[in-house]
Structure formats: structure tokens, C-alpha cells
TORPA-4810 file (N, C-alpha, C, O; in nm, 3 decimals):
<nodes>
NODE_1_1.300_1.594_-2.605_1.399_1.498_-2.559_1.540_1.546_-2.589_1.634_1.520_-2.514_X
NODE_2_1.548_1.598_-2.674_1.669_1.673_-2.722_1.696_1.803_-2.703_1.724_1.867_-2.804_X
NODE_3_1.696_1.865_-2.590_1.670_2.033_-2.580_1.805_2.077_-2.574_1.842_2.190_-2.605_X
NODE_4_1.858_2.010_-2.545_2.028_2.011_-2.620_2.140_1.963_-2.646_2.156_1.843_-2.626_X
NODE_5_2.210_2.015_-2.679_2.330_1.932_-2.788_2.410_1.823_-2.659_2.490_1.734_-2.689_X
NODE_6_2.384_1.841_-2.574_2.494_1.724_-2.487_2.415_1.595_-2.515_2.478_1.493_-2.542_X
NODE_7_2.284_1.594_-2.512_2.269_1.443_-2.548_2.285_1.337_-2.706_2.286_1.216_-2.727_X
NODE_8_2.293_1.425_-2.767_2.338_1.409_-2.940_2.499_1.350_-2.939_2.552_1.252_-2.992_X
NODE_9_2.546_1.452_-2.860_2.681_1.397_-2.840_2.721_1.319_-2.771_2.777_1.215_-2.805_X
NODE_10_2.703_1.349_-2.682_2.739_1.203_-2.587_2.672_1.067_-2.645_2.725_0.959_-2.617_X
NODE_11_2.567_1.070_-2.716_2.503_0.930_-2.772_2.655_0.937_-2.934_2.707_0.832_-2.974_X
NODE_12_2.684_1.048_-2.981_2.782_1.019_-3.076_2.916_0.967_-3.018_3.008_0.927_-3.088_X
NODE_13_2.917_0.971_-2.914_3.080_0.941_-2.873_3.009_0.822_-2.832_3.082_0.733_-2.876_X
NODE_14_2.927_0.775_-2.785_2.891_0.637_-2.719_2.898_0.573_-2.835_2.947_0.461_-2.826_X
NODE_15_2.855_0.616_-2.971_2.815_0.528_-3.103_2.922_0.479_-3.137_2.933_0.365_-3.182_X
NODE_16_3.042_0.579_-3.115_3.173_0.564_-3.165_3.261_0.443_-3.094_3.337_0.361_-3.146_X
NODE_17_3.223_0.461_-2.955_3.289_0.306_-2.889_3.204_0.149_-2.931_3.222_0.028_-2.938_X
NODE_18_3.112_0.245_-2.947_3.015_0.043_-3.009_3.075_-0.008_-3.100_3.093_-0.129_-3.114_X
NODE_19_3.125_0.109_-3.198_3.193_0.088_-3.353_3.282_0.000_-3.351_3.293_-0.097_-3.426_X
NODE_20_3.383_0.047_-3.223_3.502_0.015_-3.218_3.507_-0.124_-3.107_3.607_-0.167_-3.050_X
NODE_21_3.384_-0.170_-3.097_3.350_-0.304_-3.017_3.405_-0.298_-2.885_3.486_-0.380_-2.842_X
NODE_22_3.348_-0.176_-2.805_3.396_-0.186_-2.674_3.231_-0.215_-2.611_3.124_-0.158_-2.634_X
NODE_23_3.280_-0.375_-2.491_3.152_-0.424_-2.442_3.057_-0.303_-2.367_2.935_-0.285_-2.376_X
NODE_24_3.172_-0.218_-2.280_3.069_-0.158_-2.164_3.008_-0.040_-2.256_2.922_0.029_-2.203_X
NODE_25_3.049_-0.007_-2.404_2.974_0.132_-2.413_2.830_0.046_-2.465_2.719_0.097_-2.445_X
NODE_26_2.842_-0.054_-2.516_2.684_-0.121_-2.563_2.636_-0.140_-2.427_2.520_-0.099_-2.424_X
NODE_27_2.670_-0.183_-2.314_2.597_-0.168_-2.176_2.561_-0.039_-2.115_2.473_-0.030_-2.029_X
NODE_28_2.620_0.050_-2.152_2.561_0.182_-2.165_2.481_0.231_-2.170_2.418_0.293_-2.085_X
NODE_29_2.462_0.210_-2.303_2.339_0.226_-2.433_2.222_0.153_-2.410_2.115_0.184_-2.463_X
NODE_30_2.240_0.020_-2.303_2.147_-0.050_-2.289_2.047_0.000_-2.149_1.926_0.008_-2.132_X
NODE_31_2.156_0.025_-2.071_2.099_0.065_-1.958_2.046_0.190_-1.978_1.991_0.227_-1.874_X
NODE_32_2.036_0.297_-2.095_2.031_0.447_-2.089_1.879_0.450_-2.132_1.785_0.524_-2.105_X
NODE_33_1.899_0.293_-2.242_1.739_0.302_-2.337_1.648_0.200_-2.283_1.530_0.232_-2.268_X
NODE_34_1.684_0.091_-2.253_1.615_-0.029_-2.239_1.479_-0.038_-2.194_1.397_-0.110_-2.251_X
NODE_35_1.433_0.080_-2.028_1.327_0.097_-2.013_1.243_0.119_-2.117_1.160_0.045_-2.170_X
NODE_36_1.285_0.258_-2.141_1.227_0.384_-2.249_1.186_0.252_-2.346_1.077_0.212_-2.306_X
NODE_37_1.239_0.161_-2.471_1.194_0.052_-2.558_1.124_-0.003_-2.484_1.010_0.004_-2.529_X
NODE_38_1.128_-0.079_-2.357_1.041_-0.130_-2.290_0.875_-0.114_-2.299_0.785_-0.195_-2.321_X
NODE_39_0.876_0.017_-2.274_0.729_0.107_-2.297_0.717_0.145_-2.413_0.628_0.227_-2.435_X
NODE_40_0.790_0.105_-2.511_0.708_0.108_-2.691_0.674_-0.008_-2.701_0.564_-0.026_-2.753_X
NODE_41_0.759_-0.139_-2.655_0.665_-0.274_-2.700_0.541_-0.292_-2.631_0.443_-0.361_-2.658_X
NODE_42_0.563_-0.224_-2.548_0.436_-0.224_-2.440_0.294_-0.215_-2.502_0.192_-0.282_-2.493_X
NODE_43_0.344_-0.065_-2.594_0.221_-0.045_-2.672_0.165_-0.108_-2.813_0.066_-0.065_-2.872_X
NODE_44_0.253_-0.226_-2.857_0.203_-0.315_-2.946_0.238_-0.429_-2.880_0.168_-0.460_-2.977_X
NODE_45_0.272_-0.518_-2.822_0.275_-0.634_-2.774_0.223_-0.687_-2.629_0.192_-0.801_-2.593_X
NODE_46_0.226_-0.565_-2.559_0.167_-0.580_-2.440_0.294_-0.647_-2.307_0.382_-0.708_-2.370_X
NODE_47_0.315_-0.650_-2.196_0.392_-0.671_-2.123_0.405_-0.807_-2.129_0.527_-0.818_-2.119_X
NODE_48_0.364_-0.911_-2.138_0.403_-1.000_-2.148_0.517_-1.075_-2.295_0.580_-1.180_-2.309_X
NODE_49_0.498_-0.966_-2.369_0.599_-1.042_-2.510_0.738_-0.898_-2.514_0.845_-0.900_-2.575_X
NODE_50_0.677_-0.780_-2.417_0.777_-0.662_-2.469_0.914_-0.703_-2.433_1.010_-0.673_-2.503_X
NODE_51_0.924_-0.778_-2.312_1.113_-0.762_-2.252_1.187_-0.868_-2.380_1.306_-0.860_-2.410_X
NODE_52_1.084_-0.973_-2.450_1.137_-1.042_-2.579_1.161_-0.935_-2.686_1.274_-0.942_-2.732_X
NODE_53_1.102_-0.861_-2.724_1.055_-0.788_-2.837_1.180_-0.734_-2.832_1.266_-0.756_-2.917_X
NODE_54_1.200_-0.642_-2.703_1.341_-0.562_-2.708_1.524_-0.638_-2.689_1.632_-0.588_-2.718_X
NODE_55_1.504_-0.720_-2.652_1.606_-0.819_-2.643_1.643_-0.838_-2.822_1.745_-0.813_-2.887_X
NODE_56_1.519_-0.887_-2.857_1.554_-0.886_-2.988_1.587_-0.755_-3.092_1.625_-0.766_-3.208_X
NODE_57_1.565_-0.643_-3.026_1.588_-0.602_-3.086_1.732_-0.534_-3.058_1.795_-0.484_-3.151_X
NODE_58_1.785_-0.534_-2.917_1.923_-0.515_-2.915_2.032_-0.555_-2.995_2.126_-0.487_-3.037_X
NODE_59_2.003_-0.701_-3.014_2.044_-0.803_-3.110_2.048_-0.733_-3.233_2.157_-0.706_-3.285_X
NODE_60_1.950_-0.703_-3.281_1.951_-0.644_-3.428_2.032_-0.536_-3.438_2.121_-0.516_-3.521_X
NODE_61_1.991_-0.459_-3.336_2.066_-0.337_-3.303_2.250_-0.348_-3.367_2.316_-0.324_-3.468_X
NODE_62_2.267_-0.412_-3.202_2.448_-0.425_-3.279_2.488_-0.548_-3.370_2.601_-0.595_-3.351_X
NODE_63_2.418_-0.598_-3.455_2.429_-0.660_-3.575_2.433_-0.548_-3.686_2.504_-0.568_-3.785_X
NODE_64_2.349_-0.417_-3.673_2.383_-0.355_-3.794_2.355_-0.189_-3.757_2.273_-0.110_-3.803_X
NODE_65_2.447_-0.178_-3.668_2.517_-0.058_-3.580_2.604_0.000_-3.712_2.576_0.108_-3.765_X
NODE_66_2.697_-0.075_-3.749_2.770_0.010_-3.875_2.698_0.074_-3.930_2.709_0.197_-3.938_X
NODE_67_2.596_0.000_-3.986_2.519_0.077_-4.094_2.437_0.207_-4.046_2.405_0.297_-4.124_X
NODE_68_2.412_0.206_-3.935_2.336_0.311_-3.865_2.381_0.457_-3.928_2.472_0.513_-3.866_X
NODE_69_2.347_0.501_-4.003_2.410_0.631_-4.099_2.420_0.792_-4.021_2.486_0.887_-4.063_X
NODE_70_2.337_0.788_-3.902_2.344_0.904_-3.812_2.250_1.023_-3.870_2.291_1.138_-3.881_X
NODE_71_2.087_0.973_-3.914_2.059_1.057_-3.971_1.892_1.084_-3.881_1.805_1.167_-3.904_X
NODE_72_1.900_0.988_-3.790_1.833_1.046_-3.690_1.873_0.990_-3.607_1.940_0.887_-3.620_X
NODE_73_1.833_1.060_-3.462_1.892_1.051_-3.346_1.878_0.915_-3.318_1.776_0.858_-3.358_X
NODE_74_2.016_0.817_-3.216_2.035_0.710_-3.187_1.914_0.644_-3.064_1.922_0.537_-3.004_X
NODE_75_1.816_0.737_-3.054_1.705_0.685_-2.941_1.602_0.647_-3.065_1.537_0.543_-3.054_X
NODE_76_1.584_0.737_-3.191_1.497_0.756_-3.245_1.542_0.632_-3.361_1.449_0.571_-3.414_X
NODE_77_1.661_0.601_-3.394_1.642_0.469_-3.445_1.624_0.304_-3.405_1.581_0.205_-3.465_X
NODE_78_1.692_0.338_-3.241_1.599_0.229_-3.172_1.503_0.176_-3.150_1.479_0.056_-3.147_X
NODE_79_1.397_0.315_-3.120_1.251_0.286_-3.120_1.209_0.228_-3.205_1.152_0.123_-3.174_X
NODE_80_1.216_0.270_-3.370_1.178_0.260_-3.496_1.228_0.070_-3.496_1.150_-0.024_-3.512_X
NODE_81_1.380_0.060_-3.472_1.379_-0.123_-3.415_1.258_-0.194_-3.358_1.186_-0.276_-3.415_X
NODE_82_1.247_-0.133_-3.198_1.169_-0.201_-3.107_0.987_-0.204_-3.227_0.907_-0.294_-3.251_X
NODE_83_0.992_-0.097_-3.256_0.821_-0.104_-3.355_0.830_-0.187_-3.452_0.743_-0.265_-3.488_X
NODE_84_0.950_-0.171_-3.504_0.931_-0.285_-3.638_0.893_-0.425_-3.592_0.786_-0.480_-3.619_X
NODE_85_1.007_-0.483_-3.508_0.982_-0.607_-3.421_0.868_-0.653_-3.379_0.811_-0.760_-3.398_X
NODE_86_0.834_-0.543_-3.310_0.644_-0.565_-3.249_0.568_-0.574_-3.351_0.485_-0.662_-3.333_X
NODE_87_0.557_-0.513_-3.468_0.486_-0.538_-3.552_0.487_-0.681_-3.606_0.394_-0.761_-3.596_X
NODE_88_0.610_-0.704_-3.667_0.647_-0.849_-3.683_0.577_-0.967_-3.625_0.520_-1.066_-3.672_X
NODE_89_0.606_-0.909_-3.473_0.561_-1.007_-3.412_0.363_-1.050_-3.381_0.285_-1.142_-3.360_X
NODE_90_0.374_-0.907_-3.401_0.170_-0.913_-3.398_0.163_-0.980_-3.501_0.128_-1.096_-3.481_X
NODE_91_0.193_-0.937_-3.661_0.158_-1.012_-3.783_0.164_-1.224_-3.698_0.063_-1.294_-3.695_X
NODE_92_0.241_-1.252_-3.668_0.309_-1.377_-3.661_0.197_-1.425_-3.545_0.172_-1.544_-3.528_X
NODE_93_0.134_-1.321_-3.469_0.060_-1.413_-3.361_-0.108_-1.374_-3.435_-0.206_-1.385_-3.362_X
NODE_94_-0.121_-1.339_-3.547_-0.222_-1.273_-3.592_-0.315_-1.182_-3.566_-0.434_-1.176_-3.597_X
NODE_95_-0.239_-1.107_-3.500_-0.289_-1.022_-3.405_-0.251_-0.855_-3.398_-0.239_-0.781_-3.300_X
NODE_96_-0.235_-0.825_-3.557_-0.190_-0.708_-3.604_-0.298_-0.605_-3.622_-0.372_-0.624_-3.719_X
NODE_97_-0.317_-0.510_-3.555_-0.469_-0.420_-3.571_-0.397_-0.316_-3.642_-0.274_-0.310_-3.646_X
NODE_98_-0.451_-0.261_-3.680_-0.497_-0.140_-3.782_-0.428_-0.002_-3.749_-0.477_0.061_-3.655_X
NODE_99_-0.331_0.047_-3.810_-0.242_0.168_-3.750_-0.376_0.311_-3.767_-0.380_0.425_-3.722_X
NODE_100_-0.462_0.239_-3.846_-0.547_0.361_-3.882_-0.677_0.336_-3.739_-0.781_0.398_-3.761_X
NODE_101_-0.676_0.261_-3.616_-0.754_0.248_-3.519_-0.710_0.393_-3.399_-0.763_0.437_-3.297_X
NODE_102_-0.600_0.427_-3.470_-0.566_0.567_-3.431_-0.661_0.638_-3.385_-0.666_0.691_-3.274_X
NODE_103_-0.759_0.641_-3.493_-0.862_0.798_-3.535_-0.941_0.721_-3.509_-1.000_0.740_-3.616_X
NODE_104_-1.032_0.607_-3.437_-1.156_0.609_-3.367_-1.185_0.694_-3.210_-1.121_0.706_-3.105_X
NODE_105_-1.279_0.727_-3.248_-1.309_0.867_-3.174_-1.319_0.842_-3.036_-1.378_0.756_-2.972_X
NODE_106_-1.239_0.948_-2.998_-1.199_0.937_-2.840_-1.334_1.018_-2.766_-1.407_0.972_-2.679_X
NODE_107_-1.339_1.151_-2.831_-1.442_1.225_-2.815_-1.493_1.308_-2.968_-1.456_1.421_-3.000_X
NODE_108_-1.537_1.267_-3.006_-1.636_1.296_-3.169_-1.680_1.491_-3.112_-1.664_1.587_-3.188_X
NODE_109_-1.715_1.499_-3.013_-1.769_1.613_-3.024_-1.653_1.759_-3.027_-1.654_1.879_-3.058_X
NODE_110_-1.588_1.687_-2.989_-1.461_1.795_-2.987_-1.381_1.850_-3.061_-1.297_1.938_-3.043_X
NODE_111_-1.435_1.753_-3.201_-1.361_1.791_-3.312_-1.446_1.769_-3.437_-1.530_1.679_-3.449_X
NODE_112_-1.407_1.887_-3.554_-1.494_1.938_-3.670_-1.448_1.857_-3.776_-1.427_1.738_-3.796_X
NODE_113_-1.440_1.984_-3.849_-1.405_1.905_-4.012_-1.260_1.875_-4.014_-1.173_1.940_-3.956_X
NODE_114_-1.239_1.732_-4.114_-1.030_1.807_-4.148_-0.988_1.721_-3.993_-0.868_1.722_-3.965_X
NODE_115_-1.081_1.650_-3.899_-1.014_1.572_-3.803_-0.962_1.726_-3.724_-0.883_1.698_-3.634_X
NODE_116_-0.975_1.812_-3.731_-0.966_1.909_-3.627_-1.005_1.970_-3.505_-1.127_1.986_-3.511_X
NODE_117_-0.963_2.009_-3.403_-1.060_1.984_-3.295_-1.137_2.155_-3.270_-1.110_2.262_-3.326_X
NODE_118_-1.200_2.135_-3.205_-1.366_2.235_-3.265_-1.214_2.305_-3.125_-1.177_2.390_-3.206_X
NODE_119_-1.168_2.317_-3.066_-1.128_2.422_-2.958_-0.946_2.350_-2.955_-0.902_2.237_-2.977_X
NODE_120_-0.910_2.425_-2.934_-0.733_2.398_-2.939_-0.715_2.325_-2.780_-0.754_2.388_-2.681_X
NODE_121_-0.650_2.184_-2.765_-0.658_2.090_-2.648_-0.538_2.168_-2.558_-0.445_2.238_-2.597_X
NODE_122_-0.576_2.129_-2.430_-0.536_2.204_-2.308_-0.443_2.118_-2.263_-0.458_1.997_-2.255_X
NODE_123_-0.304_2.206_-2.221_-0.164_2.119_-2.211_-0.218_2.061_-2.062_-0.307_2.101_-1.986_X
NODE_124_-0.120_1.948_-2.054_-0.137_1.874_-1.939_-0.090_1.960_-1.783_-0.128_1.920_-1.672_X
NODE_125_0.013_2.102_-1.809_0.026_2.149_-1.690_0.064_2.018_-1.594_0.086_1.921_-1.665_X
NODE_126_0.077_1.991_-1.463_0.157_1.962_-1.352_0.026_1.786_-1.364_0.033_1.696_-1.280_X
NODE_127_-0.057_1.785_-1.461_-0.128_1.644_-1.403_-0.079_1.557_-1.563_-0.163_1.484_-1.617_X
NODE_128_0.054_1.574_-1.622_0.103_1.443_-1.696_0.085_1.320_-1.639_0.082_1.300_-1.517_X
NODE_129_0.069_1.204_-1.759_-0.012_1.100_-1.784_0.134_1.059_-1.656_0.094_1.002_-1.554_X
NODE_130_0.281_1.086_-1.662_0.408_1.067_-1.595_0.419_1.087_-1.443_0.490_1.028_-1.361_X
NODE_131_0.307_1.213_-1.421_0.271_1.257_-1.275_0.201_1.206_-1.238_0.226_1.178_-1.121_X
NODE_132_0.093_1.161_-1.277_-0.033_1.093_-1.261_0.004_0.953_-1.220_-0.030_0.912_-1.109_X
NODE_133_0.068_0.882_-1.299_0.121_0.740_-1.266_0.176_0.752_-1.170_0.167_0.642_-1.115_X
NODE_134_0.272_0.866_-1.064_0.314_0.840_-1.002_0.240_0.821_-0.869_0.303_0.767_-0.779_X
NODE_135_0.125_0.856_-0.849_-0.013_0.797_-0.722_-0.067_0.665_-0.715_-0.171_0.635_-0.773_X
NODE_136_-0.007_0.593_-0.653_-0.021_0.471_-0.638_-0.188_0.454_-0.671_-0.224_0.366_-0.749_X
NODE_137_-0.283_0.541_-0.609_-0.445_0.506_-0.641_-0.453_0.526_-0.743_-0.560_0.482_-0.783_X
NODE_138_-0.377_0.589_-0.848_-0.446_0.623_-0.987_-0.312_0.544_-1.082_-0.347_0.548_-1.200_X
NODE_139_-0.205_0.490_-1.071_-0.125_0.399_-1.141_-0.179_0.293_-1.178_-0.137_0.259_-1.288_X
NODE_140_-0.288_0.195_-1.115_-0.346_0.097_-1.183_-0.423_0.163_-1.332_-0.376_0.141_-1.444_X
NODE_141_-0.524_0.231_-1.312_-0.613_0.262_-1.378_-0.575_0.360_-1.521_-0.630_0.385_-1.628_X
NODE_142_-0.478_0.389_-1.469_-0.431_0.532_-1.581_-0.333_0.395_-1.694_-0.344_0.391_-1.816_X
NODE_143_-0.254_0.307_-1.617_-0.195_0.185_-1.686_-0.300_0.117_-1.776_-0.267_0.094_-1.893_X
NODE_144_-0.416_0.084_-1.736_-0.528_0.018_-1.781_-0.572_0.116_-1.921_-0.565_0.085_-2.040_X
NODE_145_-0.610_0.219_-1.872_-0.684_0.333_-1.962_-0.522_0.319_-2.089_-0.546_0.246_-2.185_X
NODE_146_-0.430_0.359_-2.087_-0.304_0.358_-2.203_-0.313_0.236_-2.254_-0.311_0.230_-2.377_X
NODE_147_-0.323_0.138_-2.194_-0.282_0.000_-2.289_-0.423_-0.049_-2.338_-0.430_-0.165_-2.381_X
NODE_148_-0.557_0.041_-2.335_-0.677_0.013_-2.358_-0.691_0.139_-2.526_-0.775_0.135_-2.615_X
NODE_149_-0.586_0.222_-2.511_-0.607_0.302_-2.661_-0.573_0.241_-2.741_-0.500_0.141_-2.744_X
NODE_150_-0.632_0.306_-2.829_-0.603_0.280_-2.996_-0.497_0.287_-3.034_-0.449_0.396_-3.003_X
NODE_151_-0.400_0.198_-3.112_-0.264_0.161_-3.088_-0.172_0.312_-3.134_-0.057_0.334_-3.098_X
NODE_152_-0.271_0.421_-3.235_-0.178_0.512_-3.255_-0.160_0.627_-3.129_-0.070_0.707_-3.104_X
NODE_153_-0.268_0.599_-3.073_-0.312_0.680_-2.934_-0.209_0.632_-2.900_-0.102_0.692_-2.916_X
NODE_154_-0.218_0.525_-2.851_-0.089_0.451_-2.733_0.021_0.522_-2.793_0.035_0.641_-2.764_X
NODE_155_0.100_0.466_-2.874_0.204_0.501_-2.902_0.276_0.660_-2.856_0.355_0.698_-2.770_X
NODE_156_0.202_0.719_-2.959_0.212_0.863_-2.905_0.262_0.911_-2.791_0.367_0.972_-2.772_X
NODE_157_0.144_0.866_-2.683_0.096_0.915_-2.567_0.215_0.867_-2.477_0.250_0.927_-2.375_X
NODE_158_0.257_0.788_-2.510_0.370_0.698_-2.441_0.517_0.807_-2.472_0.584_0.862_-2.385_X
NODE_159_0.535_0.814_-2.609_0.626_0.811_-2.703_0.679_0.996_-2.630_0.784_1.028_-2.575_X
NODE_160_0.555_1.082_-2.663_0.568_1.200_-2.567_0.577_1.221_-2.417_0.671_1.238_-2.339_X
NODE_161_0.443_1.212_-2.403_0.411_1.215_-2.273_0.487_1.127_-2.148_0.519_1.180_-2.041_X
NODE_162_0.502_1.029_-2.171_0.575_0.980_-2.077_0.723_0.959_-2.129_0.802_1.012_-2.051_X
NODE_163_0.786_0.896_-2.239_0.925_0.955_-2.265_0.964_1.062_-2.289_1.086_1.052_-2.291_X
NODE_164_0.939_1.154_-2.308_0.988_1.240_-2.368_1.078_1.277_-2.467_1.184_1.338_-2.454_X
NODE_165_1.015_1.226_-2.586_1.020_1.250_-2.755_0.955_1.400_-2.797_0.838_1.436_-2.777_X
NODE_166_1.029_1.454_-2.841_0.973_1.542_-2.897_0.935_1.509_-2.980_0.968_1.409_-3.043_X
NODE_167_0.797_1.636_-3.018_0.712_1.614_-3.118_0.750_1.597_-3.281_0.675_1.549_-3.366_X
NODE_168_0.899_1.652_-3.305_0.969_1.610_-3.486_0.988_1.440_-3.454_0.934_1.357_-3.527_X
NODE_169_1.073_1.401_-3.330_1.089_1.283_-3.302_0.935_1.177_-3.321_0.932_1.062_-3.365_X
NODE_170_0.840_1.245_-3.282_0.739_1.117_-3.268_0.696_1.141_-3.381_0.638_1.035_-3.406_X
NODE_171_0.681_1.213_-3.481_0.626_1.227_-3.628_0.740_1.089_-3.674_0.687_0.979_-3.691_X
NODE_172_0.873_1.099_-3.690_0.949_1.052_-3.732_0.945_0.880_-3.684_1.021_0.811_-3.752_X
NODE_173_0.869_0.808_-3.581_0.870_0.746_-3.531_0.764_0.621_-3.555_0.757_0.498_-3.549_X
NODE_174_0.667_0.765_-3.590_0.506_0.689_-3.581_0.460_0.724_-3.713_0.345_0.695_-3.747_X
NODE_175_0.554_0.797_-3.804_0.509_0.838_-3.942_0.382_0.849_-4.019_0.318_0.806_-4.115_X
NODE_176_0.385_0.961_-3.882_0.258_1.092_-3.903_0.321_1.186_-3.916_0.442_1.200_-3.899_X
NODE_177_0.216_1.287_-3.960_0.263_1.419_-3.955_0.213_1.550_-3.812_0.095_1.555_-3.779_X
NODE_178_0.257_1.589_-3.784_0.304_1.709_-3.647_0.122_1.721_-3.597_0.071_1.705_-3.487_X
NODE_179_0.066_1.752_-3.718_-0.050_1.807_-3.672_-0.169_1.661_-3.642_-0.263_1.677_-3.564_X
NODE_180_-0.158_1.592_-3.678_-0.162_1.448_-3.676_-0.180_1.389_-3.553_-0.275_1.327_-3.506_X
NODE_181_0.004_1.442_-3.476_0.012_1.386_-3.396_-0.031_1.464_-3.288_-0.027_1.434_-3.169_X
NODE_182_-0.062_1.540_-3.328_-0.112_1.627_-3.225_-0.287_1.610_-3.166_-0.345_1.637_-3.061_X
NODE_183_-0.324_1.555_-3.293_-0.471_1.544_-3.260_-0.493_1.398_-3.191_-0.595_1.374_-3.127_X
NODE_184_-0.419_1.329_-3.204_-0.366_1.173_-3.163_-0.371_1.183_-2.963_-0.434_1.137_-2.868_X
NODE_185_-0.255_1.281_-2.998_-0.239_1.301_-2.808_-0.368_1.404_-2.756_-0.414_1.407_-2.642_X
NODE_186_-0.407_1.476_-2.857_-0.583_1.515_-2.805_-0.644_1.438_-2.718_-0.667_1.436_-2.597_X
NODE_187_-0.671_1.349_-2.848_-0.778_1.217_-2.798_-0.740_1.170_-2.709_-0.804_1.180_-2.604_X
NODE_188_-0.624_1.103_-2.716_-0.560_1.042_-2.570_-0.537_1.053_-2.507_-0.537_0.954_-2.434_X
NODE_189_-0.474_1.212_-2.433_-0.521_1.287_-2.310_-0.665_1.291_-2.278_-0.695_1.279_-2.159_X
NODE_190_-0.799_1.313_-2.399_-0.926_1.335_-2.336_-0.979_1.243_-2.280_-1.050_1.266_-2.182_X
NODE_191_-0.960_1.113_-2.327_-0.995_0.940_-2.290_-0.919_0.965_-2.113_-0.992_0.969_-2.013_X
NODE_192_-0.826_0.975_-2.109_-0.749_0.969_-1.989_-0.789_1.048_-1.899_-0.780_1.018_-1.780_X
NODE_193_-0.855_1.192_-1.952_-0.866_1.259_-1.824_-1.079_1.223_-1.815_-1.148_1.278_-1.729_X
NODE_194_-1.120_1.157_-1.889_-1.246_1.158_-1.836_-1.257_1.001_-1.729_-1.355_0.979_-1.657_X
NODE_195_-1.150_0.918_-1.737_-1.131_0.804_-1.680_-1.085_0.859_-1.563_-1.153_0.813_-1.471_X
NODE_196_-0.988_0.948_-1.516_-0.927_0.995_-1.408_-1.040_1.073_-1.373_-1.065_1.052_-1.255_X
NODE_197_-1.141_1.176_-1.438_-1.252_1.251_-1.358_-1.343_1.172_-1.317_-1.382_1.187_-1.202_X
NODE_198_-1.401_1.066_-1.399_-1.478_0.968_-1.313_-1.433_0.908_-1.179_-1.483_0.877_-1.071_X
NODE_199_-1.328_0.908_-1.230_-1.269_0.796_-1.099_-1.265_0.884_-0.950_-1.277_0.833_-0.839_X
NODE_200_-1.245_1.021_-0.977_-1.222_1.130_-0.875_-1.365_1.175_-0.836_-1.384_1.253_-0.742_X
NODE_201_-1.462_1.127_-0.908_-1.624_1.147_-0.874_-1.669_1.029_-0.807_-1.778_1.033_-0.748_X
NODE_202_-1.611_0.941_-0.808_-1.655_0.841_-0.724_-1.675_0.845_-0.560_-1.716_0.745_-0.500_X
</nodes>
């Protein structure tokens, strides 16, 4: 997400007009991220509570913008907003599952000891979960299959694959570690592409 320095900066000069309480650079900021949060509450609250989740968390947002210390990137402390919130809010509807539902097995055979996978997982190449959604016949189902993972799956899968977070970013996000998250988007690419091969065998 960061492959280079113009977006660091330009989010620092944007930070700098919020500081200084100018309305349109927070409309900015809103319009730049709002989707992107959109599709993290997605993956703990589900579409019906996310456009609340993030509202609220804009709110929070420039309530304590000063304090924002600049010590990770201004997308990457938003998110970390929009998750806290969702969490909050699952606890409150009692409906908080298990960050460790991560690691129920997507495919058991694919992977050994140490949660490692018995063969190193195969990049998505030109059929991302992002490309894929874009075929109207396979956008229902591929939607269905993401909001049907395991909430650390989801996250991830979202968090990379379709925003584009880099992988220090989604460690930092989902507070795992690299290799972690790597076995995370394993699983959740393999779930996805045996739902998309069935569906293409039909």
C-alpha cells in the first residue's frame, strides 16, 4: 500500500490541515478512506452495523487526531479505530467470536507441523479475490465465501488482498506476526479457490 513515499506525505500534509481545523482536508481523508474502513467493519460486524461502526469511528478519529503521534501510517491507525469499534460493538451485541477461530482449518492437509504448510501457497497471479469480484457471476458467491471465514481469515484477506495493506501493515493491524499472516491468507485463498472451482465445475 505504501510502495512509495508520495502517499506518506501527502497523508502528512493532509494530517497537518486537520490539525489546523480545516473542514475540507477531514473531507478528504474521508472520502480517500471511508470505503477501504467500510470493508474492515464488514469483517466483524457485517454490512448491516459497518456504515455505523465507521461513522463512529470518524468521530473518534478527529476527537483525538492531536494525539495521533505519527508512528504508523494514517490508514493504518484508522483501521486499528474501525477494529476496535467493531469489536466493542460485537462484545455489546454478544456476539464476539474468538480471534483465535483464525486457525480452524481451511484445508488440514496442506499443512504440517508449527501450523506450516506441507508446500509454499501459490500467489493469486491475475485471479485476486479483487479480480474475481469483479464478474458479476462470481461477485455473489466469492462475497458469501469472505464474510463466511474465520474472522482472522476475513480480516486479512480483505486487509491485503483486496485493500491493499501491505504485509508489515496487516501484521500491525491484526497483531500477528508476518508468517502468521501469511498462513492466514493460505487458508483463505484455499477456501476461496475450492468454492470458485466448484462453482466452475458445475
Amino acid at each position: 500500500m505504501n510502495s512509495s513515499g508520495k502517499k506518506p506525505n501527502k497523508d502528512k500534509a493532509l494530517l497537518a490541515r486537520i490539525k489546523k481545523g480545516e473542514l475540507s482536508a477531514f473531507e478528504t481523508l474521508v472520502g480517500q478512506y471511508h470505503s477501504k474502513l467500510i470493508s474492515v467493519a464488514q469483517s466483524f460486524v457485517g454490512q448491516a452495523f459497518a456504515e455505523e461502526i465507521v461513522q463512529d469511528s470518524w468521530e473518534a478519529a478527529i476527537k483525538s487526531i492531536d494525539k495521533f503521534q505519527e508512528r504508523s501510517s494514517l490508514s493504518t491507525w484508522l483501521t486499528q479505530i474501525v477494529i476496535n469499534r467493531s469489536k466493542t460493538r460485537l462484545k455489546r451485541e454478544n456476539r464476539q467470536s474468538s480471534l483465535d477461530a483464525g486457525w480452524q482449518d481451511a484445508d488440514a492437509d496442506s499443512f504440517g507441523e508449527n501450523e506450516r504448510w506441507s508446500s509454499p501457497p501459490q500467489p493469486w497471479h491475475e485471479d485476486t479475490p479483487e479480480q474475481l469480484l469483479s464478474s458479476n457471476q462470481l461477485r455473489e458467491l466469492i462475497s458469501a465465501t469472505l464474510n463466511n471465514l474465520p474472522e482472522k481469515q476475513r480480516l486479512v484477506v480483505r486487509l491485503h488482498d483486496l485493500e491493499g495493506f501491505d504485509l508489515n501493515e496487516v501484521c500491525n493491524i491484526a497483531d500477528v506476526s508476518q508468517s502468521n499472516v501469511r498462513v492466514l491468507l493460505h487458508r483463505a485463498r484455499l477456501t476461496i479457490r475450492k468454492v470458485i472451482d466448484e462453482y466452475q465445475q458445475k
